[in-house]
N, C-alpha and C positions, 0 to 999 in steps of 0.2 A: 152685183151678183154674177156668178162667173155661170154658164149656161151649159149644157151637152146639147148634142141633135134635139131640136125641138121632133122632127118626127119621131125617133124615137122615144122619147118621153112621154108622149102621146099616147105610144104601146106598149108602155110599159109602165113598173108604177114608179112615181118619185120619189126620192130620195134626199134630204136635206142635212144638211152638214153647217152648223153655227159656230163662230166660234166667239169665246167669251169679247171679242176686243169689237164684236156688232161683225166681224166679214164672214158673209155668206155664201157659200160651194150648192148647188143643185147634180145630181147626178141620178143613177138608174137603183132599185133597190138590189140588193143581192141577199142570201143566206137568208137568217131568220125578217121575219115583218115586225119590226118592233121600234122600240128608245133606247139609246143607250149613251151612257154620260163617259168624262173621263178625262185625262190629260191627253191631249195630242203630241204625238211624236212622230217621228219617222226615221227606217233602217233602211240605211244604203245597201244591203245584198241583193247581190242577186239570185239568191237562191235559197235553197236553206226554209220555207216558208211555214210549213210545219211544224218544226223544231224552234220556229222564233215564235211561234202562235201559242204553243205550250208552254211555252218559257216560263216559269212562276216569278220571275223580276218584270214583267211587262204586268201583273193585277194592276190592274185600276187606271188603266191606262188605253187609250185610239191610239190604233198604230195605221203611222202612213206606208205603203212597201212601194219602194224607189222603182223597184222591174217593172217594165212595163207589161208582161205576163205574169199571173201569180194562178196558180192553179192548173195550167198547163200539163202537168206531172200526177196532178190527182194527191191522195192522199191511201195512207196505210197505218196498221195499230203497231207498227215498227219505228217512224219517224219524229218519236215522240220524247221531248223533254220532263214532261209529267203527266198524271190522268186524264186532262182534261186541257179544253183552251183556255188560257190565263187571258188573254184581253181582251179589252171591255167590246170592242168593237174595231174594223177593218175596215180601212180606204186604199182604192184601187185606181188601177187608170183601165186594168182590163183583168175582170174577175174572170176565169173560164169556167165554164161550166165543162167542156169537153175537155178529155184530158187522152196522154198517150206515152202509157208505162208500165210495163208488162208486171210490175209490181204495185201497180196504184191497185184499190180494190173499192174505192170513193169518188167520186166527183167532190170538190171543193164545196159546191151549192148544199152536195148532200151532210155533207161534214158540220158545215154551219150549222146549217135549219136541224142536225141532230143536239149541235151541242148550244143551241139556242142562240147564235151570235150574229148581231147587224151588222152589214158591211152595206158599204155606198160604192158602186161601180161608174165608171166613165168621167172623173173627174183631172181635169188635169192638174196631177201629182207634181209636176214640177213646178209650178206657180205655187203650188201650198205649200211645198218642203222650202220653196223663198222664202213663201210669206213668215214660215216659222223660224227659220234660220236671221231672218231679220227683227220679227219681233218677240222670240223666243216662244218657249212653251208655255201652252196656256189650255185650260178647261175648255170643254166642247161636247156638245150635243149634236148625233145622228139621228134622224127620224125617217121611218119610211110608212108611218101612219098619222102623222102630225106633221102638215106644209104650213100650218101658217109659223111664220116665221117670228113675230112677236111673242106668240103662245112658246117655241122655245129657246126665245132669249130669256123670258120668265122662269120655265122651269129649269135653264142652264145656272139661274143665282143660286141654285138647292147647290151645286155639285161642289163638295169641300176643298180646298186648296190642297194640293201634291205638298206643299212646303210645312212640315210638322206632323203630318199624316202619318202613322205607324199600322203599316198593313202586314208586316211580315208573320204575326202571330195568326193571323187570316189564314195563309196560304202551307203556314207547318204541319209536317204530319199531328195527327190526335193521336196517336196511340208509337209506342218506338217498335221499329223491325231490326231486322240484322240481313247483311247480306257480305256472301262470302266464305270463306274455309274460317269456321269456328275453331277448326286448329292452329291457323297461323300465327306465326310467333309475334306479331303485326296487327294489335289493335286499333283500330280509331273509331273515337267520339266526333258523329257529327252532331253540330247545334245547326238544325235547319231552318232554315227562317225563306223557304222557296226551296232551296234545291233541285239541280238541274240533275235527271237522272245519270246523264256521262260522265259526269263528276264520281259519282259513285263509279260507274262504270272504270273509270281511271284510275280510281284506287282499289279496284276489288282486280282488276289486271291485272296488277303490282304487284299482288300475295298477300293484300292487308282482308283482315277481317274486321266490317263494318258494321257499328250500332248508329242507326240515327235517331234524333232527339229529339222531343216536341223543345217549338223555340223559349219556352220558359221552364227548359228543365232547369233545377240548380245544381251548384256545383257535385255537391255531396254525393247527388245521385250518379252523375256523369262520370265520380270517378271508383264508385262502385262499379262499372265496367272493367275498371283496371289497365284502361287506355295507354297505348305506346305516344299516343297522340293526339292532338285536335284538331279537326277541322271545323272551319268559321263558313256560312257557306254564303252566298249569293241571296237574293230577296228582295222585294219589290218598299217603296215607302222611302221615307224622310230617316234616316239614324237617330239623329237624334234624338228623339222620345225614348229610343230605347232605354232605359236608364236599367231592368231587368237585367240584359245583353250583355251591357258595361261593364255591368258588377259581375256578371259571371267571367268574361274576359279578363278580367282583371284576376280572378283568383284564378285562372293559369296561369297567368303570366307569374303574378305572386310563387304556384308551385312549382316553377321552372320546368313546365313541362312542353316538348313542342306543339307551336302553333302553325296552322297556314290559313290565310284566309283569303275568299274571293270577293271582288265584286264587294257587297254590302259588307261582308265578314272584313275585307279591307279597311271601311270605313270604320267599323268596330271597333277593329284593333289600335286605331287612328286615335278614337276618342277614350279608349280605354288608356290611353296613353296621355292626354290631355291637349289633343290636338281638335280643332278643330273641323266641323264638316261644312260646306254650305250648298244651296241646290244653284246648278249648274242653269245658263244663257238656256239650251234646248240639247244638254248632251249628247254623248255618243253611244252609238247603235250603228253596227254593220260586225263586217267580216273583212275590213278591209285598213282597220286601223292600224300604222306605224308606229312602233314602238321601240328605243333604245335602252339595251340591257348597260346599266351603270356601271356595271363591276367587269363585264365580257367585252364589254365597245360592241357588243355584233348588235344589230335590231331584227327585229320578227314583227311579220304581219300578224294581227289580232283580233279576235271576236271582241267587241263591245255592247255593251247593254249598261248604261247605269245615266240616272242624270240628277246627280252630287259627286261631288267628291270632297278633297281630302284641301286645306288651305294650308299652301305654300310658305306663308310666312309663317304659321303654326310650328311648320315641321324644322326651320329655319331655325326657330328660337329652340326646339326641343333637340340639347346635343346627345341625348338619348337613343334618336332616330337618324336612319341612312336610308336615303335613297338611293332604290337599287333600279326603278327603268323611269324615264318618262314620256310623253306621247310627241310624237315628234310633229304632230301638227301643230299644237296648239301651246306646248309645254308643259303643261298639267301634272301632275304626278301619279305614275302609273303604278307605281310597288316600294315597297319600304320593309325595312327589316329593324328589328329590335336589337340595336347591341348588348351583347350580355348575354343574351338571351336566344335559344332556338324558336324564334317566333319571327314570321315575314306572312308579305300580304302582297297580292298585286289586284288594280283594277278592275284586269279586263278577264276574258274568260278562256284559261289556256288549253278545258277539252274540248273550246271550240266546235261546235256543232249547234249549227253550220259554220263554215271555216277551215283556214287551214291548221296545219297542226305543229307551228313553229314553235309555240311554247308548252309545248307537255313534258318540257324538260323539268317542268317546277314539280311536276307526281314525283319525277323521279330523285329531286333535292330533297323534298318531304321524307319520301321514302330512309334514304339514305340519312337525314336527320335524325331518325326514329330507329335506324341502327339494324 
């Protein structure tokens, strides 16, 4: 059992951190007083904290945050990826409750406890981001009302496996909106299955006029819009169950109409093609991922968020498919494009937010795709 200041524990209330393989984290409680289940992960950024909490590709998931400040900055109804916090629960090394930014209009503590979310404070982060780097990603349970430690290795057997889990129809809008000049000559159909709001933002910059989709529209309806285009977007969960998703990807591709997808919509397009997906050791997550563009030689630095991807010898045996970047740490494949066809997908996340903005060149390939 890894320990914080015993005195302070003392004056504060405990907070307990299981994870499925029996190792056990003790720290300080933060945000809401509660339980909260989920896959453990962790994003290397250093900033950005807001924008990764809203994320709708982190549902159903503990995220660890590498900074050793988080909260410091405070929080505002500006810094936001979607409605609400999308993860299940927050680990820290130093949660602030004080914050100093002439635009923050929250404390972090308040933010939580409003939008009901447990974080465990004072643990050391860099022993856990080992431990998970070493034994991958795995199920876990936070408590900060429940210390005996057997009571939540019991209720951690409830929590379902990340590996086949289909949560993107979770997190889609219920009803479709539109955003953007209803004039422009520049439609796009999004199928949202999470959607990160600067995504939108990137293509409504552009001059496109945007419908988004609950994630089990079908085709028929989608292209009752009269779409210059599609976009496939980002989402949290396993691909593969999608079989709904597939079949709708596939009847674009079937109409020859252009595709772009992110992140999850990557994987889509992957298996809509007959390629394989599997879930990754403990994926990537940060703003600081390398990545080399196949067709340009140049690389960009990269938001990530996903842990599946796309299997290599899949894409290998299908000579239907090109690989256009891959990750230069690891080799992995980060984008592919459909010969024949105006349809391409990359991993990671090019409106980046938080991040830099070396590959928002892909809006303006889409764009340009779509004429």
């Amino acid at each position: 059992m890894h320990n914080f200041k015993e005195m302070e524990l003392q004056q504060k209330n405990i907070a307990t951190l299981v994870l499925s393989d029996g190792t056990v984290f003790q720290g300080l409680a933060f945000g809401k007083i509660g339980t909260a289940t989920g896959e453990i992960c962790f994003n290397t950024g250093m900033t950005g904290y807001q924008e990764v909490f809203t994320d709708p590709s982190y549902y159903g998931q503990v995220l660890i945050m590498n900074n050793v400040h988080i909260g410091n900055y405070g929080t505002n109804a500006v810094d936001v990826e979607s409605n609400s916090i999308k993860v299940k629960a927050i680990i820290g090394r130093n949660l602030e409750e004080k914050f100093s930014r002439f635009l923050g209009d929250k404390s972090l503590q308040q933010y939580l406890e409003e939008q009901q979310i447990v974080a465990i404070n004072g643990l050391d982060t860099r022993a856990l981001v080992e431990h998970v780097r070493v034994y991958g990603a795995m199920n876990c349970i936070i408590s900060s009302e429940v210390n005996d430690v057997e009571q939540l290795k019991s209720m951690l057997l409830e929590v379902p496996s990340m590996d086949g889990l289909e949560l993107a129809s979770t997190v889609s809008t219920k009803e479709s909106y539109t955003i953007g000049d209803e004039n422009s000559k520049i439609r796009i159909a999004v199928l949202d299955f999470g959607v990160k709001q600067n995504i939108l933002n990137c293509l409504v910059q552009r001059g496109a006029f945007v419908k988004v989709f609950n994630a089990k529209t079908n085709f028929e309806t989608l292209k009752a819009f009269n779409p210059s285009g599609y976009f496939i977007s980002n989402g949290p969960g396993d691909p593969a169950p999608m079989d709904y998703a597939i079949k709708t990807v596939q009847q674009i591709l079937e109409a020859d109409m252009p595709i772009f997808g992110i992140c999850l919509g990557h994987q889509l397009l992957a298996l809509a093609n007959g390629i394989k997906t599997f879930k990754m050791h403990h994926g990537h997550r940060g703003l600081n991922h390398p990545v080399k563009n196949m067709v340009t030689g140049l690389s960009e630095i990269t938001t990530q968020n996903h842990g599946f991807g796309i299997d290599a010898n899949s894409v290998k045996l299908n000579s239907a498919i090109e690989i256009t970047h891959i990750n230069l740490n690891d080799d992995s494949i980060e984008g592919i494009r459909i010969k024949g066809k105006k349809a391409f997908s990359v991993q990671y996340h090019p409106e980046a937010t938080p991040g830099p903005h070396d590959s928002r060149y892909l809006f303006d390939d889409f764009m340009a795709m779509m004429g």
